[in-house]
Every structure is written in C-alpha cells, then in structure tokens.
N, C-alpha and C positions, 0 to 999 in steps of 0.2 A: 891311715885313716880310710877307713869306708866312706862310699858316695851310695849309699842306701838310703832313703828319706824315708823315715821312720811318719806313721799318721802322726795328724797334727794334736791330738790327745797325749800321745805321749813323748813329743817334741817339747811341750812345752811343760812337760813335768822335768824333761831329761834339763832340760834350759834353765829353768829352775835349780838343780841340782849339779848343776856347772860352775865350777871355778877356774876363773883364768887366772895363770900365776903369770905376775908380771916384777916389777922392782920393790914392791912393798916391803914391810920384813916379813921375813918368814913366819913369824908369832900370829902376823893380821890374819895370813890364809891358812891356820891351825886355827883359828878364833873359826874362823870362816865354817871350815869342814864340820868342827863341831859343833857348829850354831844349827848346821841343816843336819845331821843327825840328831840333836834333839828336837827338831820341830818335827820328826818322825818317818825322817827320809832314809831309803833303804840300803840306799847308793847314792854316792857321789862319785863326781867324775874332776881330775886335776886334769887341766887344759895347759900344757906350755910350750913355749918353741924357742931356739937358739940354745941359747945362756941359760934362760931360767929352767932349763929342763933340771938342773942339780937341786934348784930352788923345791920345783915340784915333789922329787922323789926326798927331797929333805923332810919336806909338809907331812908327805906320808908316811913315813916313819916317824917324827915327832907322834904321832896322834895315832899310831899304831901304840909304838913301844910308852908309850907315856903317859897318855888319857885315855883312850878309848882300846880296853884288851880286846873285846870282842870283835872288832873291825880287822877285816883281813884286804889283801887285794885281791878284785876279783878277778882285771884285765889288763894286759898294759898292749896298749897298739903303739906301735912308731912306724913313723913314716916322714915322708917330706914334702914341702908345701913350698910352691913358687909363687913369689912375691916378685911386682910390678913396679918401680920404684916411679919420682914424677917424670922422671927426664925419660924414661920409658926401659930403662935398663931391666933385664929379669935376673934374680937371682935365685938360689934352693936354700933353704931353712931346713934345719930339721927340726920334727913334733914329735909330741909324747902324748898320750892321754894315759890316766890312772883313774882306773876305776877303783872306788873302797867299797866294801860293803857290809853290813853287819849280818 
C-alpha cells in the first residue's frame, strides 16, 4: 500500500469507488462492482485483508469472466498492515487492493 495522499478531489472520487470485501457473500460485492460501473465509474478498487483476500480475487474474476467482458485488472498492490489490538498487542495482516477497470 502506498502512503501518497492523493488531493482531496480525487480522494473522494477514489472513496466512492472503493469496496471493502469483508464476510458478505461474495455475489453482494459482484452486485457491488457492478452497480459502480454502471453509474459510470471507470475504476474500481477491491479492498481486503487476512482471509478475505480469496474472497476479493474471487469478486474479480466473477465479474471479469462472467458480466462485465470489457473490464480487465489494472493493478494489484499487496502489502501488510499492523493492527493495534485493545489489550495493546500489535500484530501484521496482510492486504490486497484490486484495481478493475473498463
């Protein structure tokens, strides 16, 4: 993951066009992808960590191979994110981002 802060004009376009994959099924955040490509978005970005990372890269192939031919990936970053637990324990996750785009 980059620590670049993007202006705040296209922060909240990209924010917009973010999906977090979490425990849902995986069908909600194929609904998801596709609901913001037809409201005219050019890119979408899959956001996920741990576990749900198979979840993400499942999403994106649903809705490559299956709905949307046009849509290819454009980036995949991975990295890892430390999380703070309450008792103050730290541990390392790993992330994904999936960029699609048409």
């Amino acid at each position: 993951m980059t620590n670049d802060k993007p202006n705040t004009e296209n922060a909240k376009q990209n924010d917009s066009n973010t999906i977090f994959i979490g425990k849902k099924a995986t069908m909600s955040y194929v609904l998801a992808v596709m609901t913001q490509f037809n409201k005219g978005s050019k890119q979408v970005t899959l956001k996920a960590r741990g576990k749900t990372i198979s979840k993400a890269v499942d999403v994106a192939q649903i809705v490559i191979n299956r709905f949307i031919n046009e849509v290819k990936v454009v980036d995949i970053k991975i990295g890892t994110e430390e999380l703070t637990a309450e008792d103050g324990k730290k541990s390392r996750i790993s992330a994904m981002e999936i960029v699609l785009g048409k």
